[in-house]
PyMOL Python script that loads the backbone (N, CA, C, O; Angstrom):
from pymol import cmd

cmd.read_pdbstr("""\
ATOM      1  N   UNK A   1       7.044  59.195-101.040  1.00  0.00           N
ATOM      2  CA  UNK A   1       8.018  60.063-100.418  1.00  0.00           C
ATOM      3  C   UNK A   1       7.727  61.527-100.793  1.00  0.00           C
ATOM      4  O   UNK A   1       8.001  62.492-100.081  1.00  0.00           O
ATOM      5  N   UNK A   2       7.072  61.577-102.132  1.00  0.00           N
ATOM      6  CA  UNK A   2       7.337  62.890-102.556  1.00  0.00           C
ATOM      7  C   UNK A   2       5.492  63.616-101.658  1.00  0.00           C
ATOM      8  O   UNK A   2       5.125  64.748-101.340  1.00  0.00           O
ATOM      9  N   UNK A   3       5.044  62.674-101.598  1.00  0.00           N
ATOM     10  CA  UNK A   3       3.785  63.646-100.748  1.00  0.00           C
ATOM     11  C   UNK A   3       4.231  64.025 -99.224  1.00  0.00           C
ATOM     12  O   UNK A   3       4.083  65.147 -98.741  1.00  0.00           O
ATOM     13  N   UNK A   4       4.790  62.927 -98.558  1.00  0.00           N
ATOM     14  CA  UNK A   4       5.460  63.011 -97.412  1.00  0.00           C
ATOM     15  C   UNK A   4       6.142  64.471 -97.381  1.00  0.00           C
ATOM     16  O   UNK A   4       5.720  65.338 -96.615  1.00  0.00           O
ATOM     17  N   UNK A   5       7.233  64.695 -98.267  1.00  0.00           N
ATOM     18  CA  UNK A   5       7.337  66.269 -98.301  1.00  0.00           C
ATOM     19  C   UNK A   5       6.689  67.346 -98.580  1.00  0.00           C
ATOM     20  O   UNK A   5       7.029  68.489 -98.273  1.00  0.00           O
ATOM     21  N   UNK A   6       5.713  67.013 -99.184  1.00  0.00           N
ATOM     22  CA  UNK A   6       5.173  67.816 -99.847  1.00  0.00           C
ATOM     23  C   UNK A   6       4.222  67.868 -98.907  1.00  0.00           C
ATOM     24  O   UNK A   6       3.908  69.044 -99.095  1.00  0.00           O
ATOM     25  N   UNK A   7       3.471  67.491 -97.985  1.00  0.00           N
ATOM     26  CA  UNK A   7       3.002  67.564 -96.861  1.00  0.00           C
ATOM     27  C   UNK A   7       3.471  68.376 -96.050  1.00  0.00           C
ATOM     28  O   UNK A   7       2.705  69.309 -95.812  1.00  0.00           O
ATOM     29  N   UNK A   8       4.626  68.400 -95.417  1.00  0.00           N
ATOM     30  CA  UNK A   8       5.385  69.811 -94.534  1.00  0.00           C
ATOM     31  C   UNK A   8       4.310  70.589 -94.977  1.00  0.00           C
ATOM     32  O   UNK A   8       3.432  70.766 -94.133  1.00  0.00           O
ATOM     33  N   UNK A   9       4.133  71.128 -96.135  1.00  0.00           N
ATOM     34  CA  UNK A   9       3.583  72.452 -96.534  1.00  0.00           C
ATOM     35  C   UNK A   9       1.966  72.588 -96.601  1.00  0.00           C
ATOM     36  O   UNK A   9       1.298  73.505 -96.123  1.00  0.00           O
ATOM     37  N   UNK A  10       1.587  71.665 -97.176  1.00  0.00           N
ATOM     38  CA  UNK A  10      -0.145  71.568 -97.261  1.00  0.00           C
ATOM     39  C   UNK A  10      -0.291  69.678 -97.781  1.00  0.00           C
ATOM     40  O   UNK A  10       0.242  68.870 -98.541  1.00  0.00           O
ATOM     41  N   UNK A  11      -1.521  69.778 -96.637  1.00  0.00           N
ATOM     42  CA  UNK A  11      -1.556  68.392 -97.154  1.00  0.00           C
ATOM     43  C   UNK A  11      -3.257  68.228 -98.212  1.00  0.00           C
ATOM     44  O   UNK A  11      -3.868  67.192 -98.472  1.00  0.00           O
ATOM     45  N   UNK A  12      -3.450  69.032 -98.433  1.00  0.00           N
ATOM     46  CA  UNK A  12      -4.807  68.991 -99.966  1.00  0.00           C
ATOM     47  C   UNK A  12      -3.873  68.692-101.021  1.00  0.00           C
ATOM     48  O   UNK A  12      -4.066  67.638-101.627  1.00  0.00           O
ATOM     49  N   UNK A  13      -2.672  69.583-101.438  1.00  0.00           N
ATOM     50  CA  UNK A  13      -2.086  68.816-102.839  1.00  0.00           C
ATOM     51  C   UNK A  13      -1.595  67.537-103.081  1.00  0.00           C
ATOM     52  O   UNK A  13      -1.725  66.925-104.141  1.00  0.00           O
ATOM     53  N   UNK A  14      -1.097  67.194-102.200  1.00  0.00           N
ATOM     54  CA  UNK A  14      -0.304  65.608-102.161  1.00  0.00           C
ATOM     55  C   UNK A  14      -1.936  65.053-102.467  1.00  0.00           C
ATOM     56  O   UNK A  14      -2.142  64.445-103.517  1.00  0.00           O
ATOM     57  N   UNK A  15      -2.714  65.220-101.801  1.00  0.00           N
ATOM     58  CA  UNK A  15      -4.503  64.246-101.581  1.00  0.00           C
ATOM     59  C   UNK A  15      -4.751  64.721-103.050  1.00  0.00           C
ATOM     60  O   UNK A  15      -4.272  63.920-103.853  1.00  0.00           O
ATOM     61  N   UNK A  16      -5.271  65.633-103.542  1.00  0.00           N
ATOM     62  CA  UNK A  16      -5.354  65.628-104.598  1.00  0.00           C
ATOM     63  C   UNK A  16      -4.502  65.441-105.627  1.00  0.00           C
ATOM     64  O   UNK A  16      -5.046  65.132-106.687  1.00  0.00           O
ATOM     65  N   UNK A  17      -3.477  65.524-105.627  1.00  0.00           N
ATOM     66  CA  UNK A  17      -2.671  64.619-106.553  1.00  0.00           C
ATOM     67  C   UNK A  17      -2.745  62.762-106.593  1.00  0.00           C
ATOM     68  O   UNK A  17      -2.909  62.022-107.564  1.00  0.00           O
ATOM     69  N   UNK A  18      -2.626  62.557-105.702  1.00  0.00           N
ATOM     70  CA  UNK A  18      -3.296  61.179-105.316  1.00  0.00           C
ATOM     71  C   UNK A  18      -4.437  60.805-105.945  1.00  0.00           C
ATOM     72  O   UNK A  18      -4.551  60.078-106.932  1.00  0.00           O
ATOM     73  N   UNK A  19      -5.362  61.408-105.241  1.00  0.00           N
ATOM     74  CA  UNK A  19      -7.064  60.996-106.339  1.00  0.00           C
ATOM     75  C   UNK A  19      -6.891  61.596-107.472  1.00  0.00           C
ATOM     76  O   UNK A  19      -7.984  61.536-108.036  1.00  0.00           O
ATOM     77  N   UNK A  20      -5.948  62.288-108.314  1.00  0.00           N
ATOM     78  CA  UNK A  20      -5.911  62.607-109.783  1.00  0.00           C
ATOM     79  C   UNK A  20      -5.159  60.528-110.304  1.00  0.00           C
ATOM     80  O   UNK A  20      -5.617  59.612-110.988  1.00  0.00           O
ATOM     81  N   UNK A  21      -4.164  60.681-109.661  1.00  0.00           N
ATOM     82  CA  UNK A  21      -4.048  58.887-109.877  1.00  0.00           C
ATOM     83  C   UNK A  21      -4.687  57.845-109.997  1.00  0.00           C
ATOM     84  O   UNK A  21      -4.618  56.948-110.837  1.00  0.00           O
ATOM     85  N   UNK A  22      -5.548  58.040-108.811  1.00  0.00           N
ATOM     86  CA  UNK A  22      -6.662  57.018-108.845  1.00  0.00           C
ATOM     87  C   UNK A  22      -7.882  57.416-109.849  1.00  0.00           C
ATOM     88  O   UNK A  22      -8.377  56.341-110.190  1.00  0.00           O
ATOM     89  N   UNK A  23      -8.586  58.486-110.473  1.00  0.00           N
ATOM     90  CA  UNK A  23      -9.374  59.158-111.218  1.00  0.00           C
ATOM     91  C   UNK A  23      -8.844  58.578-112.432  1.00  0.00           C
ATOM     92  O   UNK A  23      -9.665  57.928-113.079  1.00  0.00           O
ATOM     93  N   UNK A  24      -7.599  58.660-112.927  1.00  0.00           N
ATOM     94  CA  UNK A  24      -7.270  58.007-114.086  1.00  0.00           C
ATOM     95  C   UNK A  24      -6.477  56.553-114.334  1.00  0.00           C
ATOM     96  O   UNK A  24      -5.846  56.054-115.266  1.00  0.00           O
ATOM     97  N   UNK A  25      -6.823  56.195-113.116  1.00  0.00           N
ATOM     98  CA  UNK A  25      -6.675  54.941-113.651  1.00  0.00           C
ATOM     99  C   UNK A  25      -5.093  54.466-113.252  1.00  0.00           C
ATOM    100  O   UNK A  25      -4.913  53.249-113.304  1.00  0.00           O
ATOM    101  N   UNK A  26      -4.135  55.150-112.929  1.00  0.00           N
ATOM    102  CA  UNK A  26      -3.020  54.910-112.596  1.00  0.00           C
ATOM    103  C   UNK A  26      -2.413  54.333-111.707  1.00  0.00           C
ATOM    104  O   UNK A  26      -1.295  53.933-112.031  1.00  0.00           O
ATOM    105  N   UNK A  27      -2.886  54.049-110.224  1.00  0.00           N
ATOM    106  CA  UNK A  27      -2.909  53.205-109.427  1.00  0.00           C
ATOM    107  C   UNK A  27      -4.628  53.103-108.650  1.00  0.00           C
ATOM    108  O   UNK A  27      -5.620  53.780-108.915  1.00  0.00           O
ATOM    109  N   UNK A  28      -4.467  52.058-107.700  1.00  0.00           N
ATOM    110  CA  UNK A  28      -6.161  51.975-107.462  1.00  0.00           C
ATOM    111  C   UNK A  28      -6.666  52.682-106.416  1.00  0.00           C
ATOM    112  O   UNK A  28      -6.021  53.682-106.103  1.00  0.00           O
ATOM    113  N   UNK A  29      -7.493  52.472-105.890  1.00  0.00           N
ATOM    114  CA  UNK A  29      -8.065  53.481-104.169  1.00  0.00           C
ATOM    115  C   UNK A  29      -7.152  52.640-103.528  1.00  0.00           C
ATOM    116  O   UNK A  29      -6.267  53.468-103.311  1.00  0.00           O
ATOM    117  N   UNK A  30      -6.689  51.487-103.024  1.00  0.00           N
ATOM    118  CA  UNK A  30      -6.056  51.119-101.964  1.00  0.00           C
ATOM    119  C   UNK A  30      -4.461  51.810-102.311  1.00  0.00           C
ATOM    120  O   UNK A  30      -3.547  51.799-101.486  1.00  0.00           O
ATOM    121  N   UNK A  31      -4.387  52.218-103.273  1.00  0.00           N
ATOM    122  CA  UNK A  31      -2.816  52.298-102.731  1.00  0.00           C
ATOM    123  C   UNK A  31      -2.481  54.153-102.812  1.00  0.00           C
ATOM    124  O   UNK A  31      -1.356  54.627-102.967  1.00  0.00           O
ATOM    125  N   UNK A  32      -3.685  54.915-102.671  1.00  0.00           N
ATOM    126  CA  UNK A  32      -3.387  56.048-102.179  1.00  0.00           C
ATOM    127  C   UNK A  32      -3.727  56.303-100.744  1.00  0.00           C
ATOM    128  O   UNK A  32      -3.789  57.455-100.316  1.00  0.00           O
ATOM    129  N   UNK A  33      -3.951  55.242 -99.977  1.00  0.00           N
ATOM    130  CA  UNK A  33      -3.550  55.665 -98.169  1.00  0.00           C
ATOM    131  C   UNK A  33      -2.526  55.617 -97.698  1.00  0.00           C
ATOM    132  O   UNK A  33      -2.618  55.908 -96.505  1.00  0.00           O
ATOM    133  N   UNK A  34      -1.446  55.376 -98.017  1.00  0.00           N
ATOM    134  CA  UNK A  34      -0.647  55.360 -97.788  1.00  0.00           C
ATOM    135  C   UNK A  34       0.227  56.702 -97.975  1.00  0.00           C
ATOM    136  O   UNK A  34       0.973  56.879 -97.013  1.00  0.00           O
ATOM    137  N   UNK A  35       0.325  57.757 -99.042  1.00  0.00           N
ATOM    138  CA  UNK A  35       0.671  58.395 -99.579  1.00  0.00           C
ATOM    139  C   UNK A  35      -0.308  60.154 -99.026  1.00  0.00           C
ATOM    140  O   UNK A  35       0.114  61.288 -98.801  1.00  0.00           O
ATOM    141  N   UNK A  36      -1.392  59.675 -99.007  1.00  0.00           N
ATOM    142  CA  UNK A  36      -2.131  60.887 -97.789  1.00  0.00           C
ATOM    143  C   UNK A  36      -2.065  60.766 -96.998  1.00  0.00           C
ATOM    144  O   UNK A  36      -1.205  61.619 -96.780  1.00  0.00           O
ATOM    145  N   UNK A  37      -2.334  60.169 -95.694  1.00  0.00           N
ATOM    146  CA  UNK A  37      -1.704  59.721 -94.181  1.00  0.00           C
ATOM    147  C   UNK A  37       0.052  60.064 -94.507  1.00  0.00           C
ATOM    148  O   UNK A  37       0.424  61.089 -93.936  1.00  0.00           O
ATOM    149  N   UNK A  38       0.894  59.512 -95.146  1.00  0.00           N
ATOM    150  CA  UNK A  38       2.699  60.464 -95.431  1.00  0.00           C
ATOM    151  C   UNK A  38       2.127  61.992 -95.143  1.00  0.00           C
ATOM    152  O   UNK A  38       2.508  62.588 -94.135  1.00  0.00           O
ATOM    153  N   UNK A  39       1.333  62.510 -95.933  1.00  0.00           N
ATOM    154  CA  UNK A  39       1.313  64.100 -96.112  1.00  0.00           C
ATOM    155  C   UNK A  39       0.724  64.782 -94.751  1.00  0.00           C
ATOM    156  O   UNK A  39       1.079  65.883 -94.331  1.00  0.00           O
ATOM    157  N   UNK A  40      -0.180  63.984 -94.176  1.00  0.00           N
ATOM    158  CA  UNK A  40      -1.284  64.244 -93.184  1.00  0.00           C
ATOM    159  C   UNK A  40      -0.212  64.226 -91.942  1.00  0.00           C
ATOM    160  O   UNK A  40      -0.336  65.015 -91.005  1.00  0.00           O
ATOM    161  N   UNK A  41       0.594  63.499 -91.992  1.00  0.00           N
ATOM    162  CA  UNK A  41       1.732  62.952 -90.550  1.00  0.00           C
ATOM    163  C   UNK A  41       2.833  64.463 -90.688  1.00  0.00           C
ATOM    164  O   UNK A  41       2.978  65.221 -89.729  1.00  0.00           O
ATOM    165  N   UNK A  42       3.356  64.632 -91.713  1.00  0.00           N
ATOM    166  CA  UNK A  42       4.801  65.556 -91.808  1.00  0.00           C
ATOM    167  C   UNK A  42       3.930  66.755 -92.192  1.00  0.00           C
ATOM    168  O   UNK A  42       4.637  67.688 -92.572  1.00  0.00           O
ATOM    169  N   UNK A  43       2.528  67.048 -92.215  1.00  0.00           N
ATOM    170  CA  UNK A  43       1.726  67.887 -92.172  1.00  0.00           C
ATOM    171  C   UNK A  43       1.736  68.634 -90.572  1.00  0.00           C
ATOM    172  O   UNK A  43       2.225  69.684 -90.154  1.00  0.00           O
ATOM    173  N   UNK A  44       0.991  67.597 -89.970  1.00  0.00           N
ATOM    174  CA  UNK A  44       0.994  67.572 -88.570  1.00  0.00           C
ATOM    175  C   UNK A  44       2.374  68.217 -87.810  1.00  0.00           C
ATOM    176  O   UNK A  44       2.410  69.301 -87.229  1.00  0.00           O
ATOM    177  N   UNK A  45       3.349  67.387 -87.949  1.00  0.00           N
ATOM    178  CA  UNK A  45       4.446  67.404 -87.519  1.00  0.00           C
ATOM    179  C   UNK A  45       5.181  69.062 -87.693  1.00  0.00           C
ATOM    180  O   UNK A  45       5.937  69.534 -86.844  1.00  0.00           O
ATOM    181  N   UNK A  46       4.792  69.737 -88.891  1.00  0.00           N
ATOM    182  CA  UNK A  46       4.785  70.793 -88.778  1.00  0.00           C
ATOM    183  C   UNK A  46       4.078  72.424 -88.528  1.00  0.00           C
ATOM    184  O   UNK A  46       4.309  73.616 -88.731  1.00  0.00           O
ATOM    185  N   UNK A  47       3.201  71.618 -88.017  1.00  0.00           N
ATOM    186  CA  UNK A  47       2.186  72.809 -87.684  1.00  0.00           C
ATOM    187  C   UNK A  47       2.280  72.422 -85.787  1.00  0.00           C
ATOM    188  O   UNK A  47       1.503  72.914 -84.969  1.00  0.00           O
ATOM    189  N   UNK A  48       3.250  71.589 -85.491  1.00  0.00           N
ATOM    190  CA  UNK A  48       3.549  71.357 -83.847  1.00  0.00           C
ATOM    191  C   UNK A  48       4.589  72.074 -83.603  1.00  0.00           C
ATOM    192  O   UNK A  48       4.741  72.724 -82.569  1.00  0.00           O
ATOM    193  N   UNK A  49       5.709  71.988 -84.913  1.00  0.00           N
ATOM    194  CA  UNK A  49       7.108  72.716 -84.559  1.00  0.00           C
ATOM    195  C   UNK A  49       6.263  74.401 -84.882  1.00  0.00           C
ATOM    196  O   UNK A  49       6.774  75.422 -84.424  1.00  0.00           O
ATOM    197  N   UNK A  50       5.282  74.439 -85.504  1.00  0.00           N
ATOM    198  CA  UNK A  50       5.069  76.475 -85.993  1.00  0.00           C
ATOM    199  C   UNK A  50       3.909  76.467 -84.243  1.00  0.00           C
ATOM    200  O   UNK A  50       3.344  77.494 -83.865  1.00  0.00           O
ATOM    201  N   UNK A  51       3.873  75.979 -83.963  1.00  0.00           N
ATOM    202  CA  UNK A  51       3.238  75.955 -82.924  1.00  0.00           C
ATOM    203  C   UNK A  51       4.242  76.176 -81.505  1.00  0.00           C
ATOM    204  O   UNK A  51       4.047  77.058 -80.669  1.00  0.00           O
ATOM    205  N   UNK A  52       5.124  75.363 -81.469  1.00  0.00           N
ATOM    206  CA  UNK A  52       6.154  75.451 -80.281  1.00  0.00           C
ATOM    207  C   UNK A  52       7.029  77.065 -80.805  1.00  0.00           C
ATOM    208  O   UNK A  52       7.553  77.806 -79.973  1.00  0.00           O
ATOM    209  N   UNK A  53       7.026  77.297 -82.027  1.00  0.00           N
ATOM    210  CA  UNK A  53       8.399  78.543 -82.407  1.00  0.00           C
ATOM    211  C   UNK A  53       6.766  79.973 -82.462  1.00  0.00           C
ATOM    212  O   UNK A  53       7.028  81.087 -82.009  1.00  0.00           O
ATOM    213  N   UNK A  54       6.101  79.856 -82.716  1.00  0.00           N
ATOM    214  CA  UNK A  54       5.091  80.874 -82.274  1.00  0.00           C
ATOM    215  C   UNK A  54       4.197  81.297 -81.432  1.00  0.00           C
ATOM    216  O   UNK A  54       3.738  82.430 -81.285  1.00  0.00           O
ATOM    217  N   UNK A  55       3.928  80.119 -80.772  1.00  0.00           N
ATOM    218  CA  UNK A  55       3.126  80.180 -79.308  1.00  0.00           C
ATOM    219  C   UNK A  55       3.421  79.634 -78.057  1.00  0.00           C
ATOM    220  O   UNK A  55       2.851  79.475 -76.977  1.00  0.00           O
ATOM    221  N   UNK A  56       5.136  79.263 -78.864  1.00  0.00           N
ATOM    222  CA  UNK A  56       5.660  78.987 -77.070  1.00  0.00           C
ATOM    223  C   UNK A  56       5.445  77.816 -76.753  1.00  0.00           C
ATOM    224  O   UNK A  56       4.937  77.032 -77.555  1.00  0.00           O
ATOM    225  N   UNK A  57       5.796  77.459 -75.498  1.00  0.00           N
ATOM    226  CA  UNK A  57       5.386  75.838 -74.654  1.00  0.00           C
ATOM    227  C   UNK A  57       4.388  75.704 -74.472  1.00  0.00           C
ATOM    228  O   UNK A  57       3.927  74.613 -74.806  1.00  0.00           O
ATOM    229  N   UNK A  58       3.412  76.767 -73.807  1.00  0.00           N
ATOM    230  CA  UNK A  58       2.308  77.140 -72.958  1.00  0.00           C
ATOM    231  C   UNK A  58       1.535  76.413 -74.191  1.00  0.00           C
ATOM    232  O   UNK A  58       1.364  75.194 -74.185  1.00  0.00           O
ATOM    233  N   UNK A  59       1.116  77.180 -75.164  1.00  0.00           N
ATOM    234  CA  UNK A  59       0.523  76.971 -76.573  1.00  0.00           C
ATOM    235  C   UNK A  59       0.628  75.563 -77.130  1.00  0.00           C
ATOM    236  O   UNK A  59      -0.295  74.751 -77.068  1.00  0.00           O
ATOM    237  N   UNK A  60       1.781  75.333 -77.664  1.00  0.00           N
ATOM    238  CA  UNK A  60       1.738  74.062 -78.020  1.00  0.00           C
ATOM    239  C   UNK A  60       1.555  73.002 -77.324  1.00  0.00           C
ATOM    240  O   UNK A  60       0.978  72.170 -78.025  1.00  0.00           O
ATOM    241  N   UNK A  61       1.830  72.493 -75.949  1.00  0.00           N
ATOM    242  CA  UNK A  61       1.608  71.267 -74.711  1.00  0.00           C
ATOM    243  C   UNK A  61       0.212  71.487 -75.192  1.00  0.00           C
ATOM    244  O   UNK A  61      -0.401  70.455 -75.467  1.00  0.00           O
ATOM    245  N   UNK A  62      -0.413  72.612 -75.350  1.00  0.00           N
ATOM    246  CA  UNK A  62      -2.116  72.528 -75.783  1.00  0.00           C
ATOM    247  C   UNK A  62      -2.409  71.794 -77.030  1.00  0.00           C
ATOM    248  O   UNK A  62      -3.211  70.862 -77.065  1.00  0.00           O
ATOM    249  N   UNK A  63      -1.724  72.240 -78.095  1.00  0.00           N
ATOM    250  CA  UNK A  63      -2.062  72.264 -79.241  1.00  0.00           C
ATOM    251  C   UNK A  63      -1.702  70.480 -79.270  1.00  0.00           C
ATOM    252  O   UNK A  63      -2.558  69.604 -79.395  1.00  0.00           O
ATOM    253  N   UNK A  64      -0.634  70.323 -79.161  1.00  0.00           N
ATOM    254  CA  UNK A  64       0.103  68.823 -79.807  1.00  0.00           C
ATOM    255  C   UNK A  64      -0.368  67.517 -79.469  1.00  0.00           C
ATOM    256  O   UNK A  64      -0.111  66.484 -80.087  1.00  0.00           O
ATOM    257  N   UNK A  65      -1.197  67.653 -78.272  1.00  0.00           N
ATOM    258  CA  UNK A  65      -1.855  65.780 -77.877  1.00  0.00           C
ATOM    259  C   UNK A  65      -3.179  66.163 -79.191  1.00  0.00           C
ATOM    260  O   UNK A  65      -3.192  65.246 -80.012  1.00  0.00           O
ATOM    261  N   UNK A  66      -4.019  67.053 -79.457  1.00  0.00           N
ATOM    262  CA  UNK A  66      -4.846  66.895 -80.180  1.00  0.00           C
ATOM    263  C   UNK A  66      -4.359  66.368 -81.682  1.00  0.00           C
ATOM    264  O   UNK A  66      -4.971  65.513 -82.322  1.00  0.00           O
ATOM    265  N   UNK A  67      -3.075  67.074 -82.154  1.00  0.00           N
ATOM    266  CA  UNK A  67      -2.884  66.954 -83.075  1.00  0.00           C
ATOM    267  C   UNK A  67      -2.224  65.798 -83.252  1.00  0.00           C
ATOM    268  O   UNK A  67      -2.229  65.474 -84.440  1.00  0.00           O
ATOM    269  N   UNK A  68      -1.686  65.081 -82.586  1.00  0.00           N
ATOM    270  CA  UNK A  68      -0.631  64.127 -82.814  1.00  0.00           C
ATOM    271  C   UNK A  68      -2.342  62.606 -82.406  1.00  0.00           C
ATOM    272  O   UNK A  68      -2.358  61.479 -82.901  1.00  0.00           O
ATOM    273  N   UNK A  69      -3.338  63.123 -81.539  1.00  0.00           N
ATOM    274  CA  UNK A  69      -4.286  62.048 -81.689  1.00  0.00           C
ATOM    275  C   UNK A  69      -5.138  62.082 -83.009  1.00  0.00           C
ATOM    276  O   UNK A  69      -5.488  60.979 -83.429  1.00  0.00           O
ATOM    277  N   UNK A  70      -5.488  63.101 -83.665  1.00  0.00           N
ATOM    278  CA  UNK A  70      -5.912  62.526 -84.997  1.00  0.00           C
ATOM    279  C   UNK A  70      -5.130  62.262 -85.844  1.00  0.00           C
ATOM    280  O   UNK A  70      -5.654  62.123 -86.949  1.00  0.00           O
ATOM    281  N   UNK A  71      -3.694  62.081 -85.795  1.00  0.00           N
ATOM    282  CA  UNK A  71      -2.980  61.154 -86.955  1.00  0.00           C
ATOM    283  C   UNK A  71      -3.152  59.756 -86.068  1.00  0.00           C
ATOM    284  O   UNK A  71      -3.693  58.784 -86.596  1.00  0.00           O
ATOM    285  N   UNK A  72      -2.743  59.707 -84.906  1.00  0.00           N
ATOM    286  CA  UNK A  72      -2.980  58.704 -84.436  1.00  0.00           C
ATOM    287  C   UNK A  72      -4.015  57.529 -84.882  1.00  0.00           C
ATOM    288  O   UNK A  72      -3.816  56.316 -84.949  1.00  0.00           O
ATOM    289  N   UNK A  73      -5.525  58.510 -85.245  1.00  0.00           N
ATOM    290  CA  UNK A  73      -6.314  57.814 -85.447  1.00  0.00           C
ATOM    291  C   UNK A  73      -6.689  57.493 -86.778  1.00  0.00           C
ATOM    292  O   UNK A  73      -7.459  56.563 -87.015  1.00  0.00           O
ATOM    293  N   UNK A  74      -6.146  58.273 -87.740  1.00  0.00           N
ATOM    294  CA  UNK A  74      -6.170  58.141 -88.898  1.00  0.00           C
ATOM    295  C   UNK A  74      -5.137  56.971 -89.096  1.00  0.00           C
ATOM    296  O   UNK A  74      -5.645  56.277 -89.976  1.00  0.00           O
ATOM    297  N   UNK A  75      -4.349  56.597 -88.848  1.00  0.00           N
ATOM    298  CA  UNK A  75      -3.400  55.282 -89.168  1.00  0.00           C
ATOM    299  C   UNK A  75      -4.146  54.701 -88.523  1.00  0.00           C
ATOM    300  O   UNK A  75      -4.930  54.275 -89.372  1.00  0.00           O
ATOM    301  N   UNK A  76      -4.585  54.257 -87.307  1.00  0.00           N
ATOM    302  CA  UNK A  76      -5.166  53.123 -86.982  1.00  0.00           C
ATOM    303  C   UNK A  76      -6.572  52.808 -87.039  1.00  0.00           C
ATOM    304  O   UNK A  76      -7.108  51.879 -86.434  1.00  0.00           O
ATOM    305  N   UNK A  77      -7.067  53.531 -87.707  1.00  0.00           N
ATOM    306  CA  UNK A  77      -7.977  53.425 -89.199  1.00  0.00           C
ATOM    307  C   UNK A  77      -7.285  52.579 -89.972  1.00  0.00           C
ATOM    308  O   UNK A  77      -7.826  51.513 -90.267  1.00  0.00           O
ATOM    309  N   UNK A  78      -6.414  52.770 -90.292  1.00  0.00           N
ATOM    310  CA  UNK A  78      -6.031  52.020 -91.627  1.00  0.00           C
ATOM    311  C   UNK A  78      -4.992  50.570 -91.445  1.00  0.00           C
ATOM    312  O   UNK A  78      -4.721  49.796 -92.363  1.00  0.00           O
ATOM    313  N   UNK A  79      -4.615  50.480 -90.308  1.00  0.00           N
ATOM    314  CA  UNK A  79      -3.507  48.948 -89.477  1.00  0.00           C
ATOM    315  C   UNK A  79      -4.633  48.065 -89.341  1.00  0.00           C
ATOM    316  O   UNK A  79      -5.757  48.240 -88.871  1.00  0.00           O
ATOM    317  N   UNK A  80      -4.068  47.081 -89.862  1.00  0.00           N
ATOM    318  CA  UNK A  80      -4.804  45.776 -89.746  1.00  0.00           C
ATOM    319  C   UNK A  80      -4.229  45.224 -88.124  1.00  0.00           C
ATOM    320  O   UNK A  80      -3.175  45.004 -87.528  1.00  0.00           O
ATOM    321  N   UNK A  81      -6.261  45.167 -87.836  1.00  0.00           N
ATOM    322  CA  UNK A  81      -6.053  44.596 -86.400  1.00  0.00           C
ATOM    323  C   UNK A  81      -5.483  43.366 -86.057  1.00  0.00           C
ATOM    324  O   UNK A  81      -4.737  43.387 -85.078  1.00  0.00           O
ATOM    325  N   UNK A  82      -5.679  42.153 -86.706  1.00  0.00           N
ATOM    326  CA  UNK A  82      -5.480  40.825 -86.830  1.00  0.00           C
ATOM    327  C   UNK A  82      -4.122  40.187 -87.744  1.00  0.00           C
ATOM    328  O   UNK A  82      -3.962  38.971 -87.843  1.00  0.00           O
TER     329      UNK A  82
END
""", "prot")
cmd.dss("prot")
cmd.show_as("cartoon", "prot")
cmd.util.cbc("prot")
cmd.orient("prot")
Protein backbone atom coordinates (compact mmCIF):
# COMPACT_ATOMS: atom_id res chain seq x y z
CA UNK A 1 0.00 0.00 0.00
CA UNK A 2 2.63 2.24 1.06
CA UNK A 3 4.46 2.11 -2.55
CA UNK A 4 1.05 2.38 -4.18
CA UNK A 5 1.16 5.92 -2.65
CA UNK A 6 4.16 6.58 -2.82
CA UNK A 7 3.96 6.03 -6.48
CA UNK A 8 1.49 9.14 -7.13
CA UNK A 9 4.82 10.88 -6.83
CA UNK A 10 7.78 8.86 -8.37
CA UNK A 11 7.81 5.44 -9.01
CA UNK A 12 12.08 4.72 -8.73
CA UNK A 13 11.67 5.04 -4.80
CA UNK A 14 8.96 2.60 -4.01
CA UNK A 15 11.35 0.13 -6.84
CA UNK A 16 14.18 0.85 -5.04
CA UNK A 17 13.01 0.46 -1.80
CA UNK A 18 11.70 -2.85 -2.86
CA UNK A 19 15.08 -4.25 -4.25
CA UNK A 20 16.72 -2.77 -0.95
CA UNK A 21 14.25 -5.76 0.56
CA UNK A 22 15.03 -8.19 -1.65
CA UNK A 23 19.11 -7.23 -1.54
CA UNK A 24 18.87 -8.03 2.11
CA UNK A 25 17.23 -10.71 2.38
CA UNK A 26 13.86 -9.54 3.70
CA UNK A 27 11.40 -10.76 1.37
CA UNK A 28 12.31 -12.67 -2.02
CA UNK A 29 12.27 -11.43 -5.92
CA UNK A 30 8.75 -12.82 -6.29
CA UNK A 31 7.12 -10.83 -3.86
CA UNK A 32 8.37 -7.38 -4.97
CA UNK A 33 6.02 -7.34 -8.25
CA UNK A 34 3.53 -6.73 -6.81
CA UNK A 35 4.51 -3.66 -4.87
CA UNK A 36 6.33 -1.92 -8.18
CA UNK A 37 3.53 -2.49 -10.72
CA UNK A 38 1.19 -0.63 -7.18
CA UNK A 39 3.74 2.34 -7.77
CA UNK A 40 4.01 2.04 -11.67
CA UNK A 41 -0.19 2.00 -11.88
CA UNK A 42 -0.96 5.24 -9.29
CA UNK A 43 2.27 6.50 -11.02
CA UNK A 44 0.61 6.39 -14.31
CA UNK A 45 -2.65 7.37 -13.10
CA UNK A 46 -1.13 10.54 -12.19
CA UNK A 47 0.79 11.81 -14.78
CA UNK A 48 -2.93 11.27 -16.92
CA UNK A 49 -4.77 13.54 -14.37
CA UNK A 50 -1.25 16.33 -14.76
CA UNK A 51 -1.84 15.65 -18.25
CA UNK A 52 -5.73 16.33 -18.60
CA UNK A 53 -5.22 19.69 -15.85
CA UNK A 54 -2.11 20.94 -18.11
CA UNK A 55 -2.59 20.03 -21.59
CA UNK A 56 -6.16 19.91 -21.78
CA UNK A 57 -8.33 17.11 -23.60
CA UNK A 58 -6.62 17.63 -26.90
CA UNK A 59 -3.21 16.53 -25.04
CA UNK A 60 -4.16 13.97 -22.91
CA UNK A 61 -6.86 11.66 -25.39
CA UNK A 62 -3.05 11.63 -26.84
CA UNK A 63 -1.14 11.00 -24.01
CA UNK A 64 -3.48 8.31 -21.98
CA UNK A 65 -4.07 5.07 -24.41
CA UNK A 66 -0.14 4.98 -24.43
CA UNK A 67 0.11 5.28 -20.96
CA UNK A 68 -2.60 3.30 -19.59
CA UNK A 69 -1.15 0.37 -22.46
CA UNK A 70 2.16 -0.03 -20.82
CA UNK A 71 0.69 -0.69 -17.39
CA UNK A 72 -1.54 -2.72 -19.20
CA UNK A 73 1.29 -4.67 -20.28
CA UNK A 74 3.30 -4.71 -17.45
CA UNK A 75 0.51 -6.63 -15.35
CA UNK A 76 -0.10 -8.95 -17.95
CA UNK A 77 3.40 -9.75 -17.86
CA UNK A 78 2.94 -10.78 -14.64
CA UNK A 79 -1.15 -12.71 -14.61
CA UNK A 80 -0.99 -16.13 -14.88
CA UNK A 81 -2.37 -17.24 -18.19
CA UNK A 82 -3.70 -20.69 -17.18
Amino acid sequence: MSAAVAGLVDTHSPAVAAATLVATGKINSADVVAPVLAALSTNTLSKIIVGWISGGRFFALRLTPGLILVVVAAWADVIPTS
